[in-house]
N, C-alpha and C positions, 0 to 999 in steps of 0.2 A: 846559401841554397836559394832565400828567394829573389837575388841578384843573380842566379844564375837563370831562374826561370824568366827574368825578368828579361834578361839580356836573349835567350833564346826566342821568346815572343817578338822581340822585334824584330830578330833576323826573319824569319817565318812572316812576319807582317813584311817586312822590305821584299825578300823576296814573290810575297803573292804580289805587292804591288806593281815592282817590274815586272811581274809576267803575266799581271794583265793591262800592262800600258804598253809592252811590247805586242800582244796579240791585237792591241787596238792599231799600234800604230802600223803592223804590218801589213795592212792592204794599202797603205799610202805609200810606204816602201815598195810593195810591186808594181803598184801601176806607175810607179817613177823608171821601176830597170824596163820597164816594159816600153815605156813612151820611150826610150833610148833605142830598142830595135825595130829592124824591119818589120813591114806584114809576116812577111813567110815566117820570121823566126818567133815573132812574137805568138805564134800558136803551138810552136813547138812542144814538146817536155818542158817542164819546168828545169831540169838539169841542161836541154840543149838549149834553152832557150837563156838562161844566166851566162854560158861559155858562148854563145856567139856573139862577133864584132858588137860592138857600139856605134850608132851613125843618130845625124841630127834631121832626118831625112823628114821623119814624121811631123819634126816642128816646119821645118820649112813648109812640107804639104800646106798643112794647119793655117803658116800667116798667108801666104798664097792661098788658100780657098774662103778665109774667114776674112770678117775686121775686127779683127781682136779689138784693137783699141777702143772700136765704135763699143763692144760691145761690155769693156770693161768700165767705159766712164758713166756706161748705163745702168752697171750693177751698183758703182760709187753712188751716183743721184738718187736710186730707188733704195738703196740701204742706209745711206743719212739722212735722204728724205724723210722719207716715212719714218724714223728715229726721230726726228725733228720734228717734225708734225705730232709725233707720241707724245714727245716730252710736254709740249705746250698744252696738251690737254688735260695728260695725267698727272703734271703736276698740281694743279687747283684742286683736282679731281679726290688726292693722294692726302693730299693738306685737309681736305673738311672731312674727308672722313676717317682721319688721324688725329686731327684735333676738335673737329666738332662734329662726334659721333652722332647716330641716332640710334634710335631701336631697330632700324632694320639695316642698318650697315655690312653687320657681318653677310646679313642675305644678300646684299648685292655682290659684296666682295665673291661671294660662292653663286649667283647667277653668272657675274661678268668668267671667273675662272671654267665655270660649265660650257661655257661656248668653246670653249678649246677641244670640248670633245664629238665637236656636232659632227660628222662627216665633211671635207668641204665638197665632197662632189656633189650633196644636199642640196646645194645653193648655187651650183656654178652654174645650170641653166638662167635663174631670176638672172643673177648680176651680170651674165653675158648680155639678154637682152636689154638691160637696164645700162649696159655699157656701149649697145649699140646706139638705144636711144637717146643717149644724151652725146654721142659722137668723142666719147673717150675711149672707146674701144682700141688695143695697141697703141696708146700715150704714156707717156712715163705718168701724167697727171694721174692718171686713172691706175695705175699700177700702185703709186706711192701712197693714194686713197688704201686700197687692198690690204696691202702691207700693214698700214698702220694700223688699220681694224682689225687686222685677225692680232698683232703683238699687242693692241693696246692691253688687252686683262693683263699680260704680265707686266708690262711696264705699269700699270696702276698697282697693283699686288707689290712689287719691289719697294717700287716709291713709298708703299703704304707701309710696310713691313720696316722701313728704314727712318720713315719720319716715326715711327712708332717709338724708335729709340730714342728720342731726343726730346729732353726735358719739356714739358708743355709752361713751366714756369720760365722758361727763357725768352717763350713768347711772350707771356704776360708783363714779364717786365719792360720787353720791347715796347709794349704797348702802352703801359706807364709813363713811357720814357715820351711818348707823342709820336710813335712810327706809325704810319699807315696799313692797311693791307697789304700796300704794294711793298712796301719797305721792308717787311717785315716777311713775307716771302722774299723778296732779293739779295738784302743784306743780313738777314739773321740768320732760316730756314736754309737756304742754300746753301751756303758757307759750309754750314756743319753738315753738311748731306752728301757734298761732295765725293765721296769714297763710293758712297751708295750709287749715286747718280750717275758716277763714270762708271762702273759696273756695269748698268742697267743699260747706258747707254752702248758701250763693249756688247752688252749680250746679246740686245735687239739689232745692232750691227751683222753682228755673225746670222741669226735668225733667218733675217731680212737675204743678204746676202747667199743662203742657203737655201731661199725656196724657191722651191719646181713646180711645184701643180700649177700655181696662180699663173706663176713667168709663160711659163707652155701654154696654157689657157686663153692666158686674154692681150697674148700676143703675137708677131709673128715676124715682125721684121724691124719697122722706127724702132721701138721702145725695149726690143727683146735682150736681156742680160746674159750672163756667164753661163748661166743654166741651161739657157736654149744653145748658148754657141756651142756646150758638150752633148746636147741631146742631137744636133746635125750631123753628128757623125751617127748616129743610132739608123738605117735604111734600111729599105726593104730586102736589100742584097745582102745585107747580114752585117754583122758588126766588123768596125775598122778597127782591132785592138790596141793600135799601134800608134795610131793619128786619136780615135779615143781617147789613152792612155797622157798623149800629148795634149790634146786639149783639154782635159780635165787635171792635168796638173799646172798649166795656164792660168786656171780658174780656179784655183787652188791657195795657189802660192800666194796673191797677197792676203789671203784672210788669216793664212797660217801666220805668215811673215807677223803681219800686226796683232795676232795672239799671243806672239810667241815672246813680242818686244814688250807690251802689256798685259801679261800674265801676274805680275806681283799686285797692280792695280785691279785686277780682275779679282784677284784672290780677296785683296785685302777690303774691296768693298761688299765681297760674298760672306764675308766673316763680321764684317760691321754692322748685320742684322737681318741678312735676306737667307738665311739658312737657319734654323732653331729647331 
């Protein structure tokens, strides 16, 4: 009997979960059948709009009005960037205050996490004009700056939550043994953090890669990424659903692509101590 309750609970579990991975994933599924048709059909019914032809019409529009390319190795720069620039500060940052706490630690951890919920349109006047005066205004430089400050609190929080696992006596012995600070972060710390770190680094990729307000804001043409190449078709004449639907599966597809091949790394550093 309780094998059977047992085996019943998981069907019920399996099925709520594909049916709610299926309702996530279905608006990515339609704006894929959608970037396949015309303007005209793509506003169609939904039933006339599934049964009419298939054409590549909209991708072509797309690389003919757009530079994809330009604008795809802009989102690559500003999404490793600023991940790159994260890492080297939240790691130090992660370390002292995982292994050499103070009394106010936990408070900062919960100030730095509080900024996540400031509004950003709070502050996009100061940094625009602060971005004009210093002439980083529309530079990748000044975007990958943005970036990193608004992800750094999670990227410090992960790192912290992940060095938190990892025996503090491994360090002391390092240090017994004659390793440096530097050493001892490189080759001790890191090593074992690994699962953590590519996680963190995966997350702030997608993050980074995923944001609009900033991208739309403090750019406009040099430095603007995947988000703005989808927000070009958005005009005053009204939405292109079709050439839309194309260009945001454009801008789409490698960040799935690469979630999709790094999913078990993903998982397996989300399970190594950043979820409790």
């Amino acid at each position: 009997m309780a094998r059977a309750v047992t085996t019943r609970r998981k069907a019920i579990n399996t099925a709520i979960a594909w049916a709610v991975g299926l309702l996530i994933f279905f608006p990515i599924l339609w704006i894929f059948l959608m970037s396949f048709k015309s303007e005209g059909d793509a506003i169609k019914a939904p039933l006339d709009m599934l049964s009419a032809p298939w054409t590549l019409e909209s991708y072509g529009v797309v690389q003919e009005r757009s530079d994809y390319f330009k604008h795809f190795s802009n989102s690559v720069l500003l999404s490793f960037g600023s991940t790159l620039l994260g890492l080297i500060i939240a790691v130090p940052a992660a370390w002292a205050m995982a292994f050499v706490p103070s009394k106010r630690t936990k408070d900062v951890l919960m100030w730095m996490l509080s900024t996540k919920m400031l509004p950003a349109v709070g502050v996009l006047y100061p940094i625009y004009l602060l971005f004009i005066s210093l002439g980083i205004l529309d530079s990748q430089l000044g975007l990958i700056v943005v970036l990193m400050l608004i992800n750094l609190p999670i990227i410090i929080w992960m790192l912290y939550t992940y060095f938190k696992e990892i025996p503090g006596e491994i360090l002391e012995a390092a240090r017994m043994d004659g390793a440096s600070l530097r050493d001892e972060v490189l080759y001790v710390l890191t090593p074992m953090a690994i699962p953590g770190m590519a996680s963190t680094v995966l997350l702030n990729v997608i993050l980074a890669w995923n944001e609009a307000f900033w991208t739309l804001k403090l750019t406009a043409a040099n430095a603007a990424p995947l988000t703005a190449f989808i927000a070009s078709y958005s005009s005053p004449e009204g939405l292109f659903y079709a050439k839309l639907s194309a260009a945001s599966v454009m801008a789409i597809a490698p960040i799935l692509i690469m979630g999709w091949f790094s999913q078990k790394q993903l998982v397996r550093g989300l399970t190594f101590g950043a979820v409790k």
